[in-house]
C-alpha positions in Angstrom: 2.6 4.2 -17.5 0.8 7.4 -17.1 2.7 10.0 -14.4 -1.1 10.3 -12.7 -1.9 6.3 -12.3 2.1 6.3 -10.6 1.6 9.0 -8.3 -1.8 6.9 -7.5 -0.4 3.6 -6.7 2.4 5.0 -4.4 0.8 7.7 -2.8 -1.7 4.8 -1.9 1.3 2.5 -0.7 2.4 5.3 1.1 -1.2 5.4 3.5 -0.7 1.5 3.4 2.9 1.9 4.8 2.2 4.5 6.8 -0.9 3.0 8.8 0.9 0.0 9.7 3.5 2.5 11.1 1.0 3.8 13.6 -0.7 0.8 14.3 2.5 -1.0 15.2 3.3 2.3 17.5 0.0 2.6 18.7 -0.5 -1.4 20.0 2.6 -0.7 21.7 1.8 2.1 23.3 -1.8 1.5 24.4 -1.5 -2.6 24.0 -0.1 -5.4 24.8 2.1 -5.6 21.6 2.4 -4.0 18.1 -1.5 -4.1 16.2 -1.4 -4.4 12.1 0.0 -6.5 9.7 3.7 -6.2 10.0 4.6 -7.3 13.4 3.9 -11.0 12.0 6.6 -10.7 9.3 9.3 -8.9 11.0 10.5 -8.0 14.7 10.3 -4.0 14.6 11.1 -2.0 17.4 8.9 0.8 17.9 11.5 3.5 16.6 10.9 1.7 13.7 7.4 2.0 13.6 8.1 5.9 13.8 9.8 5.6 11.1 7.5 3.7 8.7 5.0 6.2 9.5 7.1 9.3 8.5 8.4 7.2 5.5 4.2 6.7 4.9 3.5 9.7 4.6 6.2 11.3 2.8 4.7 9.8 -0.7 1.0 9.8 0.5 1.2 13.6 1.1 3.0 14.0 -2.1 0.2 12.1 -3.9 -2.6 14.1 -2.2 -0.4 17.6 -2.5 -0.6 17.0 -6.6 -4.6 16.4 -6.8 -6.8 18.8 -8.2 -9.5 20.7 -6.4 -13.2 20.0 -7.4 -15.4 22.1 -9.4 -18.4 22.9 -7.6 -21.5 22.1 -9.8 -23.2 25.4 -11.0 
């Protein structure tokens, strides 16, 4: 597979992973319980929810970090 299309698809799990981090942190902290997707699957306390965010963004920085600027049209 080409190194450009994997840095894609797991820098974009990495925003995916990363957002339900922050949701789940967020519901509890402003809400009545953990918002997103993951609270139905598994009961995560909300150190855990830090957690997923850091782990998030590690891969969707590093995907971001490796793309090339734009040419401006001349």
């Amino acid at each position: 597979m080409n190194a450009n299309i994997t840095k894609q698809v797991v820098g974009s799990l990495g925003w995916v992973v990363g957002i339900q981090g922050a949701l789940g942190f967020a519901g509890g902290l402003f809400g009545n319980g953990p918002w997103g997707f993951l609270h139905k699957i598994a009961d995560i306390p909300p150190g855990g929810y830090l957690a997923l965010l850091a782990l998030g963004a590690v891969p969707a920085v590093w995907a971001e970090m490796g793309k090339r600027p734009r040419r401006e049209a001349s």
